[in-house]
C-alpha positions in Angstrom: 0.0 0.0 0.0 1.3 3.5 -1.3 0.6 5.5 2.0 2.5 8.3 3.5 2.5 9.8 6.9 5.8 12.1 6.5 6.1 14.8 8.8 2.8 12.9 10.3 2.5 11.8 14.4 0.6 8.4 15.1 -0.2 6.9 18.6 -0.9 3.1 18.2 -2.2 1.9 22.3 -1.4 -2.2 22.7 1.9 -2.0 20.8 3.6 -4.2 22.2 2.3 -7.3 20.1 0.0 -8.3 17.8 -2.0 -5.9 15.3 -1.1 -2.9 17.6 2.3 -3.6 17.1 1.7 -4.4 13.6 0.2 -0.7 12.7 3.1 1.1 15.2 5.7 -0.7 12.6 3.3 0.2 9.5 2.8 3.6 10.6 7.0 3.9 11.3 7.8 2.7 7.6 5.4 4.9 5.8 7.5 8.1 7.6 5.5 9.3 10.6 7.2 9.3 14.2 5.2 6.7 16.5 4.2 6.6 19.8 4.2 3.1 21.0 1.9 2.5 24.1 1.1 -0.6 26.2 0.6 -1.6 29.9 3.7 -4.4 29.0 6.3 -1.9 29.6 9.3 -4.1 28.6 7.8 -5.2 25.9 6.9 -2.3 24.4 10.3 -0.3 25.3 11.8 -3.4 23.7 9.8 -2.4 20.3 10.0 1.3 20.0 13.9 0.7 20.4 13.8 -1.9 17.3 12.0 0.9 15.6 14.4 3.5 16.5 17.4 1.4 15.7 16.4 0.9 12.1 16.3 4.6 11.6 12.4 5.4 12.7 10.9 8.4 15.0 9.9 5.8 17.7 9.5 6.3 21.5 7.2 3.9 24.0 5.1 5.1 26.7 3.7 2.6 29.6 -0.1 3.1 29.7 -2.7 1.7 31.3 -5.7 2.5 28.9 -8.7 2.1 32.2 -6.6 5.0 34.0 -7.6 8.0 32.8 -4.8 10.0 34.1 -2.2 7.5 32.6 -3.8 7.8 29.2 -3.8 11.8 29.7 0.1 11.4 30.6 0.3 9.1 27.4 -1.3 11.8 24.9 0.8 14.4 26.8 3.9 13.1 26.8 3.6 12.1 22.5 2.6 15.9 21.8 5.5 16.9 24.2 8.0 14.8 22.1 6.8 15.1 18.5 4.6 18.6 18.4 1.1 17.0 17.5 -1.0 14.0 16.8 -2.1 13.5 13.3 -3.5 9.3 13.7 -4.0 7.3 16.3 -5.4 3.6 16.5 -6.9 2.6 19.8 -6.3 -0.9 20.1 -5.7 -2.1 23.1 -8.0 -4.8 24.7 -8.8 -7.8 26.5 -10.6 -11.1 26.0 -13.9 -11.7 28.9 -13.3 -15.0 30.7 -15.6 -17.5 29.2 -18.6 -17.7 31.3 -22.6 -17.4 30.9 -24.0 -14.2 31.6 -25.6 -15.5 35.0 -22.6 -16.9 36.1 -20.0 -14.5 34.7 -18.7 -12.0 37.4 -18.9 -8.1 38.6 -15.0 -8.5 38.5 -14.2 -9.6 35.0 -17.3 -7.5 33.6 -15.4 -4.2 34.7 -12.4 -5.6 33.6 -13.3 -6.1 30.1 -15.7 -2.7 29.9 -13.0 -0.6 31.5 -10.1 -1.4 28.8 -12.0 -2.3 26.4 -14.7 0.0 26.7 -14.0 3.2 29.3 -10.4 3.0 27.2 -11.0 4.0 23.8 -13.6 6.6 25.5 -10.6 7.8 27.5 -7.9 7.7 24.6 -10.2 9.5 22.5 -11.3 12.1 24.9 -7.3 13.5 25.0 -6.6 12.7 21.6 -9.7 14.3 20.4 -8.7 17.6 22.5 -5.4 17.8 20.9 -6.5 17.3 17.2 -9.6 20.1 18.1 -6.3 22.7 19.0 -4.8 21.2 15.4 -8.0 21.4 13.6 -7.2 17.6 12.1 -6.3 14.3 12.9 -8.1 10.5 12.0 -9.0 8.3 14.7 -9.7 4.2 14.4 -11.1 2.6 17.0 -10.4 -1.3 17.1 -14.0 -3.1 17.4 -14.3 -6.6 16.1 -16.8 -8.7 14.6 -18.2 -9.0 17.8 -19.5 -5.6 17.5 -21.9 -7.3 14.8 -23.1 -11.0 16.6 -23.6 -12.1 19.9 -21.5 -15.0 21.3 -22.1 -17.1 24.1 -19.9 -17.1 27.1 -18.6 -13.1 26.4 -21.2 -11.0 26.9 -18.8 -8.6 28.5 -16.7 -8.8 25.4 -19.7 -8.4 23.2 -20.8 -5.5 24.6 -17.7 -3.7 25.1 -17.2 -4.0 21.0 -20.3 -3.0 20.6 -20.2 0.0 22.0 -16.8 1.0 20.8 -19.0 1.4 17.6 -21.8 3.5 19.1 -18.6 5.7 20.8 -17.1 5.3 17.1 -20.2 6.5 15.3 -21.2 9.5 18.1 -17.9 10.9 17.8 -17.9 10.8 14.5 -20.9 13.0 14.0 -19.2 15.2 16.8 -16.0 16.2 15.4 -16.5 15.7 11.3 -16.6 19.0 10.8 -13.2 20.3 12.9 -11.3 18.3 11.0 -12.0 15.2 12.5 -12.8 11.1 11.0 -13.4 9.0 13.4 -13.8 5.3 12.0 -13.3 2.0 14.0 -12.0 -1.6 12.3 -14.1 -4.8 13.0 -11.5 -7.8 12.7 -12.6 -11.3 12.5 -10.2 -14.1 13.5 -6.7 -12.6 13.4 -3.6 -14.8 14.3 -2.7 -12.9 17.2 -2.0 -14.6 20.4 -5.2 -13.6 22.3 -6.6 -15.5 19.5 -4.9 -18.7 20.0 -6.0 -17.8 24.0 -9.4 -18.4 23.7 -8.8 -22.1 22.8 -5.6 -22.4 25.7 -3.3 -22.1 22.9 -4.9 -25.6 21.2 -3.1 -25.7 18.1 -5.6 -28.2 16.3 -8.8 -26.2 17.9 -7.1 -23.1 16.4 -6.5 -24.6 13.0 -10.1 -26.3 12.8 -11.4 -22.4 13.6 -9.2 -20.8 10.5 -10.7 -23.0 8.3 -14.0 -22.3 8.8 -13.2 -18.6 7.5 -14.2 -18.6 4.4 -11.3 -17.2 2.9 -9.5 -20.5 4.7 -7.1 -19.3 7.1 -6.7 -16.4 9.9 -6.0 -13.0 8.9 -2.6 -11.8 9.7 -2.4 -8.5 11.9 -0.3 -7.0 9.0 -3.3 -6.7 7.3 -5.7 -4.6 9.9 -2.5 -2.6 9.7 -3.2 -2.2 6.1 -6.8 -1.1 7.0 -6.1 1.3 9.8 -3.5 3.3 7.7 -5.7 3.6 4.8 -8.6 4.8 7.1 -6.1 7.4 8.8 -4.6 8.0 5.4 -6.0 11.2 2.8 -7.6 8.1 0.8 -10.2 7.8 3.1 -10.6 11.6 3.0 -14.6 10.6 2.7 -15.1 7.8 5.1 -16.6 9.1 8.3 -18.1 7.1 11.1 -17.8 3.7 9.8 -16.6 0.5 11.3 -14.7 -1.7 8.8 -15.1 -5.1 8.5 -12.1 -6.9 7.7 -13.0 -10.7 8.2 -12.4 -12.9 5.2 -15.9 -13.4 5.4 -16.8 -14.5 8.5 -20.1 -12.6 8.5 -21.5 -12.5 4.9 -22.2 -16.3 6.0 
């Protein structure tokens, strides 16, 4: 993908692995300084210094997205090194622990809700603020095709996607015309390692999953990086508000 982000700031939150990690790198190689955030502080320090060692703008900043002041500090601190924020793609988030609904627990629901959820209301709050002073910026918030289906034994989960596309779609109408897009990415099975979590790393269960996609395998996160950079990007100058499905397949059937 042809995209540049020279002379552009992006703030990827989850960085340290996975598609958040993926996008940090993608945003890095098509010129922009990134901001590399994730709770895993070694891990994500670990990154940014990769990044910086083969020649990117790249720094890492430990946040917890649920504490508000953290993710303040996080927006804070990429303004204070790089001037601005022009993209950022709130990613990070947590699977529920698989139980019913009348069994699941207080606990684990405002686990899930409050990274998942209370996050990427919390990240956009600050980032939002920032871009308003800059009178631009593009925002994707990372859904997933759970935002589209219900599935037993995550309701927490479920609902926490879910509304990160009612935040996505509200904001949206709020700040189109300073500037602003606000879209959010709905990925479907992604070989990430949460992914091969939720059948305790089961290599055959994971396998027998993939090939039920009906394009025949997992996507890779390399490819929601793909997405989020084109949504962030001048190409998707006209795309406003909308959550992008990127699921080879998984819900046409």
């Amino acid at each position: 993908m042809n995209v540049t982000f020279e002379n552009k700031v992006a703030l990827v939150t989850g960085a340290a692995s996975g598609m958040g990690l993926a996008t940090a790198k993608a945003f890095a190689e098509a010129g922009a300084a990134v901001v590399l955030a994730d709770f895993k502080e070694q891990a994500v320090m670990e990154e940014a210094q990769k990044l910086a060692a083969a020649g990117h703008q790249a720094i890492a900043v430990r946040c917890d997205v649920s504490e508000d002041a953290q993710v303040a500090a996080m927006v804070e601190r990429a303004v204070a090194e790089f001037g601005r924020l022009d993209a950022a793609f709130n990613n990070a988030g947590v699977m529920a622990h698989i139980a019913a609904t009348a069994v699941s627990t207080r606990e684990d629901w405002d686990r899930v809700i409050g990274i998942n959820l209370r996050g990427v209301w919390s990240c956009m709050k600050h980032e939002l603020r920032q871009m308003e002073r800059q009178g631009s910026g593009a925002i994707v918030n990372n859904a997933s095709v759970g935002a589209l289906t219900g599935n037993p034994g995550i309701g927490s989960y479920i609902a926490s996607k879910h509304g990160v596309v009612g935040l996505t779609r509200t904001a949206a109408l709020e700040y189109v015309r300073l500037g602003i897009r606000v879209n959010a990415i709905n990925p479907g099975l992604i070989d990430t390692q949460i992914a091969r979590d939720v059948v305790n790393g089961n290599k055959d269960a994971y396998e027998e999953i993939a090939k039920h996609v009906p394009i025949g395998r997992a996507g890779t996160p390399e490819e929601i990086a793909s997405a989020v950079l084109w949504l962030c990007s001048p190409g998707a100058s006209y795309v406003v508000g909308h959550a992008l499905t990127v699921d080879g397949g998984m819900t046409v059937v």
